[in-house]
C-alpha positions in Angstrom: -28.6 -8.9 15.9 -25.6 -6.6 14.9 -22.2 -5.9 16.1 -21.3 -3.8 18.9 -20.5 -0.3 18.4 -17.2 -0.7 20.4 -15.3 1.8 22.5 -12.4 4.8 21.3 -9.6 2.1 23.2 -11.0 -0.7 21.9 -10.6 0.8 18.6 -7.6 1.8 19.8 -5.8 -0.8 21.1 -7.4 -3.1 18.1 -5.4 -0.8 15.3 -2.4 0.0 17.9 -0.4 -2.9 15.8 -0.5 -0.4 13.0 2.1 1.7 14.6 4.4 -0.8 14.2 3.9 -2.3 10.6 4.1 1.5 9.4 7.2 2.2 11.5 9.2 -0.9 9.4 7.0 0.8 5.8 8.4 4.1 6.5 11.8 3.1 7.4 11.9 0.7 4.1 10.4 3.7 2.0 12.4 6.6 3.5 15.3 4.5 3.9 16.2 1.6 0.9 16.9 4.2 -2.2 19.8 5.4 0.2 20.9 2.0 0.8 20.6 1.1 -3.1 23.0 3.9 -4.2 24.8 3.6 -1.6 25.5 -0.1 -2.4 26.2 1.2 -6.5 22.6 1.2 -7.4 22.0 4.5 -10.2 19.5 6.5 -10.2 17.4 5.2 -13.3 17.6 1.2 -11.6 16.1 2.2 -8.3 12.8 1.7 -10.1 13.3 -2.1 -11.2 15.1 -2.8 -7.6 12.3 -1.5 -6.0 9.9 -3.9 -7.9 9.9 -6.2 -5.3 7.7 -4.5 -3.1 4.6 -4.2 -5.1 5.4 -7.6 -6.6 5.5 -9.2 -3.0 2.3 -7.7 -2.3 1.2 -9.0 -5.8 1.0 -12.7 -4.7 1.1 -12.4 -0.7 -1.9 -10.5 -0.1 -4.4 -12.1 -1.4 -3.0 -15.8 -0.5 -3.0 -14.4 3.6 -6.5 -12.9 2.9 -8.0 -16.3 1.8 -6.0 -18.4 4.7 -7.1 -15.7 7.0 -10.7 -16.3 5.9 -10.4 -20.3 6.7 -9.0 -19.6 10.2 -10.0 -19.8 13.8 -8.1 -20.8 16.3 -7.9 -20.1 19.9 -5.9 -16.8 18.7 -8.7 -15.7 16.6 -9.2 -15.4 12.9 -7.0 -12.7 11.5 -4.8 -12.6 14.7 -2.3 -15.6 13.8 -1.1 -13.8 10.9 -0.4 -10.6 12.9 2.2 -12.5 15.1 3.9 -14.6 11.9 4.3 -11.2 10.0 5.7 -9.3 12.9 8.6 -11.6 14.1 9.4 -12.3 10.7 9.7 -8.2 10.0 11.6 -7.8 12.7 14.2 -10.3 11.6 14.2 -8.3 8.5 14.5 -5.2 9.5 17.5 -6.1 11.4 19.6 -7.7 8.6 18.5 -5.3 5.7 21.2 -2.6 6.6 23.8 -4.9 6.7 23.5 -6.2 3.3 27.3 -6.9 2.2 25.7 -6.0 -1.5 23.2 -4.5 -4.2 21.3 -7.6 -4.7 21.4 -9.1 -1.2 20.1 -5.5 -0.4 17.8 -6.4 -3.3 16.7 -9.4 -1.8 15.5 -8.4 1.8 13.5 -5.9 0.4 11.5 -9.1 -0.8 11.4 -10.8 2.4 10.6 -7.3 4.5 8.0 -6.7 2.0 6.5 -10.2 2.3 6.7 -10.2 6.1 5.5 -6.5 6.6 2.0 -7.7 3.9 1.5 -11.2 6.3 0.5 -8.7 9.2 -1.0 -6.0 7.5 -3.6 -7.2 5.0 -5.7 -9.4 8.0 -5.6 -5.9 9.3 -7.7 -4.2 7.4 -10.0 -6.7 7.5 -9.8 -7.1 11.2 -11.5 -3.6 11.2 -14.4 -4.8 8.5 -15.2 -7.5 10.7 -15.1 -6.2 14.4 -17.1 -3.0 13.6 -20.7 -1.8 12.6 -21.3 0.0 9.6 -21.2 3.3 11.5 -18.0 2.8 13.1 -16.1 1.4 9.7 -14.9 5.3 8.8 -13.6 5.7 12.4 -11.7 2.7 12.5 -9.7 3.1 8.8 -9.1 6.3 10.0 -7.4 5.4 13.6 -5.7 2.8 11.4 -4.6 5.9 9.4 -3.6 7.8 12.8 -1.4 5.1 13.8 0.1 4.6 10.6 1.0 8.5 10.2 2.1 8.5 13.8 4.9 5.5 13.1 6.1 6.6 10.3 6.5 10.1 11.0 8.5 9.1 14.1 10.6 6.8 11.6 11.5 8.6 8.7 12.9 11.0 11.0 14.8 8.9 13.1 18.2 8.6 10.8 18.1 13.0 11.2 17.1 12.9 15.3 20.2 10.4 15.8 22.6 12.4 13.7 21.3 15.8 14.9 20.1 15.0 18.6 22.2 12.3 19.7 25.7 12.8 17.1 25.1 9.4 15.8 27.6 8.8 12.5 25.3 10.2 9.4 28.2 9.1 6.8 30.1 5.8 6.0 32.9 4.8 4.0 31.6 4.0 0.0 29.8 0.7 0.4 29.1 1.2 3.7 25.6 1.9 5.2 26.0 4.8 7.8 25.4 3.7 11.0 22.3 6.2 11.7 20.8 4.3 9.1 20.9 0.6 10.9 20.2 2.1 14.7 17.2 3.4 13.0 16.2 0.2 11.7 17.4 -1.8 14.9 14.9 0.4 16.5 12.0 0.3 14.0 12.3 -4.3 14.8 11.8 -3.5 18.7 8.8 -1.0 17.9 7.1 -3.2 15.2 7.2 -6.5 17.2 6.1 -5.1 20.9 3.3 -2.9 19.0 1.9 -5.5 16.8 1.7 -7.7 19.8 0.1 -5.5 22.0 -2.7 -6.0 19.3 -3.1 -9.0 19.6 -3.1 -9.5 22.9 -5.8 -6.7 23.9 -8.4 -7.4 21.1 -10.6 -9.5 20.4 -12.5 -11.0 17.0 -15.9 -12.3 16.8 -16.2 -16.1 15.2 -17.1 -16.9 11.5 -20.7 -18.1 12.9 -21.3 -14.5 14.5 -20.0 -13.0 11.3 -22.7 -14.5 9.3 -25.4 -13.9 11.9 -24.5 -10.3 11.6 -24.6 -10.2 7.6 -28.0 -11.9 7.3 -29.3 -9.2 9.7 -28.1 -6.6 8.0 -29.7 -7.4 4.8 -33.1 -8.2 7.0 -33.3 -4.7 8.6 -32.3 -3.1 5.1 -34.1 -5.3 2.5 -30.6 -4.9 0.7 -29.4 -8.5 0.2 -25.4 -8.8 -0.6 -25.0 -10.0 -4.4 -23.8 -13.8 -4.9 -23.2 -14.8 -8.3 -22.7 -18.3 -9.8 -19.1 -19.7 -9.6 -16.9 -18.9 -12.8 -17.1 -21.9 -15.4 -14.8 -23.3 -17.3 -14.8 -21.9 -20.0 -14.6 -18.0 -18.8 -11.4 -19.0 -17.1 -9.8 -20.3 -20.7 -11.1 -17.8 -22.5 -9.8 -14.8 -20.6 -6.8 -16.5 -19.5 -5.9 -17.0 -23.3 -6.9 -12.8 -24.2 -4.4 -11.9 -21.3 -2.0 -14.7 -21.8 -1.8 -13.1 -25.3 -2.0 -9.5 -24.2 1.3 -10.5 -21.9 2.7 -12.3 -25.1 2.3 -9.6 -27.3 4.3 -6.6 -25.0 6.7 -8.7 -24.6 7.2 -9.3 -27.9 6.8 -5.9 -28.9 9.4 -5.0 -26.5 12.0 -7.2 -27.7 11.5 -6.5 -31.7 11.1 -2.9 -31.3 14.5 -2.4 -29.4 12.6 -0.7 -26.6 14.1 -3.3 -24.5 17.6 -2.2 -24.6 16.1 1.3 -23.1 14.0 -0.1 -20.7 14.5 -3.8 -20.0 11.7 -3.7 -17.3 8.7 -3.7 -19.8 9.5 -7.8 -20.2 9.1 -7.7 -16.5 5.2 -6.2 -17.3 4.5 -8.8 -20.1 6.0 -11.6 -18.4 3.2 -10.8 -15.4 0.6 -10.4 -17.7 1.6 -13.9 -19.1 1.7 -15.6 -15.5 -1.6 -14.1 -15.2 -3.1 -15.4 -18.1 -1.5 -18.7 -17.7 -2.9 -19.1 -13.7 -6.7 -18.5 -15.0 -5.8 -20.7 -18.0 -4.8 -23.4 -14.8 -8.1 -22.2 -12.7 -10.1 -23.0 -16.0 -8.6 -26.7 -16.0 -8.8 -27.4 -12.9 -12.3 -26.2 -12.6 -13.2 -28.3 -15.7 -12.1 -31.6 -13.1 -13.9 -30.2 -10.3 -16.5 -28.3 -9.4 -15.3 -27.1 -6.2 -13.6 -24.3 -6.3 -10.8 -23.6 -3.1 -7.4 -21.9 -3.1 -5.9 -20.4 -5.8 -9.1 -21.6 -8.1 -11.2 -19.6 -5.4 -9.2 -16.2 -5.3 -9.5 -16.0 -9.3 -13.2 -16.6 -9.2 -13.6 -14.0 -6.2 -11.4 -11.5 -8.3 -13.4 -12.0 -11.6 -16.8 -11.9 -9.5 -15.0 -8.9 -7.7 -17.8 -6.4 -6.0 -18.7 -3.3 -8.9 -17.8 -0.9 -6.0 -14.2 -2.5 -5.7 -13.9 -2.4 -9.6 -14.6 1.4 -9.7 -11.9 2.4 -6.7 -9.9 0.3 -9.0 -9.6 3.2 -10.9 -9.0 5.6 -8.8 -6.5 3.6 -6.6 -4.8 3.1 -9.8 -4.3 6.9 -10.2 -3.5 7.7 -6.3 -0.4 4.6 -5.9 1.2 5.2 -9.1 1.7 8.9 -7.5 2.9 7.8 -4.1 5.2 4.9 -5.3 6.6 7.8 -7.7 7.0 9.7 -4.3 8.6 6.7 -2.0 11.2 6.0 -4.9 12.1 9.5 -6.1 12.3 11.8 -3.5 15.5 11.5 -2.2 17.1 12.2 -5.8 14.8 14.5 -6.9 15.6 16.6 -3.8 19.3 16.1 -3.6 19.6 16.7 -7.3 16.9 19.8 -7.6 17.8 21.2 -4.2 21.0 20.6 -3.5 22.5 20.1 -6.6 24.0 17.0 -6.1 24.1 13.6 -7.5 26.7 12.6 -5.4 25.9 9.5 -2.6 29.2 9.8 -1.0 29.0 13.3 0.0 28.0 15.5 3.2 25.6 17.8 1.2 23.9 14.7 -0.6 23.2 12.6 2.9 22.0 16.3 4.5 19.7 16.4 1.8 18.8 12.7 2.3 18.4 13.0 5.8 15.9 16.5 5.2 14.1 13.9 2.8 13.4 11.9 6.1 12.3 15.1 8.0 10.0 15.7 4.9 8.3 12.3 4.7 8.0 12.8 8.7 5.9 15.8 8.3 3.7 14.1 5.5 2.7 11.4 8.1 2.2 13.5 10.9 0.1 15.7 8.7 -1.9 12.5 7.9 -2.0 11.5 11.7 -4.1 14.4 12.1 -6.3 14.1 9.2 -7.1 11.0 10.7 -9.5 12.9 12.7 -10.7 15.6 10.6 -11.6 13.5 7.9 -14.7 11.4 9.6 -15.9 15.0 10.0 -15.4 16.4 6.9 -17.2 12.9 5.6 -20.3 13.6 7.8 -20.7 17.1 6.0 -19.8 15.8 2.2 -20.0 12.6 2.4 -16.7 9.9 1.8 -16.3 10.2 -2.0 -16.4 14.1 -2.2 -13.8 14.1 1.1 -11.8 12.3 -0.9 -11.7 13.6 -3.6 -10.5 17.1 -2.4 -7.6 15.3 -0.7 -6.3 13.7 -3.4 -6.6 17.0 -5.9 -4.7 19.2 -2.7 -2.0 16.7 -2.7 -1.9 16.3 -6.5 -1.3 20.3 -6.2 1.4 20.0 -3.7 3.3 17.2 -5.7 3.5 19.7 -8.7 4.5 23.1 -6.5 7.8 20.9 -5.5 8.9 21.9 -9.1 8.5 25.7 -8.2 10.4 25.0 -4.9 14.3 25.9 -4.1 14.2 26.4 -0.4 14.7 22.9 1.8 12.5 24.7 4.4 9.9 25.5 2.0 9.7 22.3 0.9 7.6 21.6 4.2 4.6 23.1 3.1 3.5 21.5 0.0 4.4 18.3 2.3 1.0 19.2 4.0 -0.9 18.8 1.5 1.0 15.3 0.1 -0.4 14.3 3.9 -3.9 15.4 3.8 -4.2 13.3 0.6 -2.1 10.4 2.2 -4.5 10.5 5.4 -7.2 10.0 2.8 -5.8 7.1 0.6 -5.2 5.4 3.7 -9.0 5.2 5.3 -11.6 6.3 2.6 -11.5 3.9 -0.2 -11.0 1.1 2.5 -14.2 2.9 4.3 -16.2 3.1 1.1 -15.0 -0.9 0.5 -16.0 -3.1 3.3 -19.6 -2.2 2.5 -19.6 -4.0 -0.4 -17.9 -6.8 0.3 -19.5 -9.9 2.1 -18.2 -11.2 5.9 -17.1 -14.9 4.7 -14.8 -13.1 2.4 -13.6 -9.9 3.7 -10.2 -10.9 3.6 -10.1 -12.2 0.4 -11.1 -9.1 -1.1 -8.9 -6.6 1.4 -6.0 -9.3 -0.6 -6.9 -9.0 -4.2 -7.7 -5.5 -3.5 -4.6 -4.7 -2.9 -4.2 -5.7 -6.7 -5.1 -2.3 -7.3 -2.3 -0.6 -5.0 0.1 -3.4 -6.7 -0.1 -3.3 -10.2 0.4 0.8 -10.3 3.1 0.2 -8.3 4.6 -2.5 -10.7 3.9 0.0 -13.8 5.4 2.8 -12.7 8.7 0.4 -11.2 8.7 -0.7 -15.0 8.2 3.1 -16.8 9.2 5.6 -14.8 13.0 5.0 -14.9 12.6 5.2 -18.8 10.6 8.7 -18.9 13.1 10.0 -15.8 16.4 9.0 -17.7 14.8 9.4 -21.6 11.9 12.1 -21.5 13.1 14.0 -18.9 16.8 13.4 -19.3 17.5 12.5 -15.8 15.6 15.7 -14.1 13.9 13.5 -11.3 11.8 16.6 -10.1 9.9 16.6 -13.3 8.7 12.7 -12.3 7.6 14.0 -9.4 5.3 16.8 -11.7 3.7 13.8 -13.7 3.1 12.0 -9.9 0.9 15.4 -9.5 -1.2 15.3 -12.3 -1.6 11.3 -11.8 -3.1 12.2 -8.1 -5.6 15.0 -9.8 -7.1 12.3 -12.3 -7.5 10.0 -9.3 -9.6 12.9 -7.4 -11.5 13.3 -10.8 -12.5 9.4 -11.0 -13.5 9.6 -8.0 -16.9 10.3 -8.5 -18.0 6.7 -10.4 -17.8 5.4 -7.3 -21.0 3.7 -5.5 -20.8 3.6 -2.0 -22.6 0.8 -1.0 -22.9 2.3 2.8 -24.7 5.0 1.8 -27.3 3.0 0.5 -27.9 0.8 3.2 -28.3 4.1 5.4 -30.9 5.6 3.3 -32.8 2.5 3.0 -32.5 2.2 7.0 -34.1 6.2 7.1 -37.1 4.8 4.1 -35.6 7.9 2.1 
């Protein structure tokens, strides 16, 4: 018994929903730095404001993976969450441009970011569980296609209605420009009808088929999926204490060696180590009480029990986000200040610049689209981990040529390369994943993987304003050099990775 190697529209119709959650993701990452300075926000706090995002994602993902897991109803298994996340997006998406302020402004970005993780992390499990091993690359990398396709149509939207349609590009100070909020207006109507589409044409196979498929996998292989005992007591406490004291200690450090007056958002990094420590400290008691281990008690034990493939792309999906976050946050200053020598958020030649940014981050994702379907291909020849590799070097490359760059128009080709290696982040080590991971908890571990896109994300909210405004004494272009060399030593790492896939296909061919 195994699953059914489906068909190009079911596997498109089944990751169609993606074109929807990306068009609100590129419209909140192309789109909120503007809104921030425009609402007073300077350059070196756009980090800490932007915390929220990888924060939300932080505690939402894994909570929806583990509900997600528990489900079935008549709308399926990951489904349910699809629909929540979408309407409550939309909603979002609609208010965020209006924000009468910095922190209400501030504040959406939380609930957008929440809403936009409820539908998106059941769908990268939705792929794990409705495809054969075979088909797992193809469907991360339609996922991929529609997520490239969305966003370059987005990020571009605020320049096609100023330069297509005459749309207002500029505002009064305080005000958000009015291409801004059509373009979001737009991006609610395409998220909702997309996602919905989804769910509405595909289907999911139940939690009893999923477990019938598992157990004949590891029959025809003779390669039996790991279990391990549940965490005791006792590991909890103990390693909620060292990182309870690890989060104690920076904060400390932080405030007795003045480096908080420079960079207030290194208490925001030892205050989450802390919370950290002190949940497994709480998972430790309450597993003490009772053996049975559900809920939050179950998503620490899965993440200390986590799969030795997921623990190696760790590393290199540590590397890879803290590069793109650096990119989502930075490149509208860098740009406008390196390019077109301005600072200022109020004038024509800084929203022209901000508006090429959107033209730039278009081109990226469309260049990603299409490596959606060069990259299976590449895969078949090298296999996953070398495919990715080279994508993530090439756009490590192209982050650092931006430096060399003074032409706007030039600035379109290293944006090439930036999309070949965003194509890649966005199916490979999701590919390379799902083999590893078993069916009853596939969306438990798509949640606390995202751990590793998270905390990067968190690190370089809390650092990068510091080395930007101290180190490189406000010359944004030379963050976006270190982004380069981050993206380089995630290609590097990526060779102590096991793919578990290829394994199972060699045992399968008795080599």
């Amino acid at each position: 018994m195994k699953k059914r190697r489906l068909s190009f529209w079911e596997i498109w119709n089944m990751s169609f929903g993606f074109l929807g959650i990306q068009f609100g993701f590129a419209l909140q990452n192309a789109n909120v730095s503007r809104i921030f300075e425009t609402l007073g926000a300077r350059v070196e706090d756009i980090p800490i404001l932007w915390i929220a995002a990888p924060v939300t994602g932080l505690i939402v993902q894994p909570i929806i993976g583990h509900l997600s897991d528990k489900t079935w109803s008549k709308y399926g298994r990951r489904r349910p969450y699809f629909m929540i996340g979408a309407i409550f997006t939309t909603m979002a998406l609609f208010f965020m441009p209006n924000s009468p302020s910095l922190w209400i402004a501030a504040g959406m970005l939380w609930i957008m970011d929440a809403s936009i993780n409820i539908s998106m992390e059941p769908f990268r499990a939705f792929v794990g569980d409705n495809l054969p091993t075979e088909q797992r690359t193809m469907g991360f990398a339609m996922q991929s296609f529609f997520i490239g396709t969305g966003a370059v149509i987005a990020s571009a939207l605020p320049y096609i209605l100023t330069n297509w349609f005459g749309v207002p590009n500029t505002a009064e100070e305080g005000i958000i420009p009015q291409s801004v909020k059509l373009s979001f207006y737009i991006g609610g109507v395409v998220l909702f009808a997309s996602v919905f589409y989804t769910v509405f044409t595909s289907k999911e196979y139940s939690p009893e088929e999923l477990a019938a498929f598992e157990e004949a996998k590891e029959r025809d292989t003779g390669v039996k999926m790991m279990t391990k005992p549940p965490v005791t007591s006792s590991r909890f406490l103990k390693t909620g204490a060292l990182w309870a004291l690890v989060g104690l200690l920076v904060t400390l450090i932080t405030l007795f060696s003045g480096m908080g007056n420079q960079n207030g958002q290194l208490y925001i990094v030892g205050a989450l180590l802390l919370v950290f420590g002190v949940i497994l400290i709480l998972s430790g008691l309450i597993t003490g009480k009772n053996s049975r281990q559900n809920g939050l008690v179950g998503i620490m034990n899965d993440l200390l029990h986590m799969p030795k493939t997921m623990g190696q792309l760790a590393i290199v999906q540590f590397f890879s986000w803290l590069a793109f976050y650096a990119l989502w946050i930075y490149t509208t200053p860098a740009v406008t200040q390196h390019i077109y020598g301005t600072t200022d958020s109020t004038s024509h030649l800084y929203n022209q610049g901000a508006n090429w940014v959107g033209v730039l981050f278009a081109v990226y994702n469309a260049v990603s689209a299409l490596s959606a379907f060069l990259l299976p291909l590449i895969a078949r020849q090298i296999g996953r981990k070398g495919t990715h590799s080279i994508a993530l070097v090439v756009g490590g490359i192209s982050f650092i040529s931006l430096y060399f760059v003074k032409d706007p128009m030039m600035l379109l080709v290293p944006m090439i390369g930036v999309g070949f290696a965003w194509g890649s982040i966005l199916s490979m080590p999701y590919a390379i994943l799902t083999g590893s991971l078993p069916a009853a908890k596939m969306g438990t571990y798509m949640g606390i993987f995202n751990f590793f896109i998270v905390i990067p994300q968190i690190l370089a909210a809390s650092i990068l304003g510091y080395i930007t405004s101290t180190l490189f004494h406000g010359q944004v272009i030379l963050t976006m050099v270190l982004a380069g060399f981050s993206l380089i030593l995630g290609g590097v790492s990526v060779f102590i990775v096991q793919d578990k896939d290829d394994i199972y296909r060699l045992k399968k061919m008795n080599v």
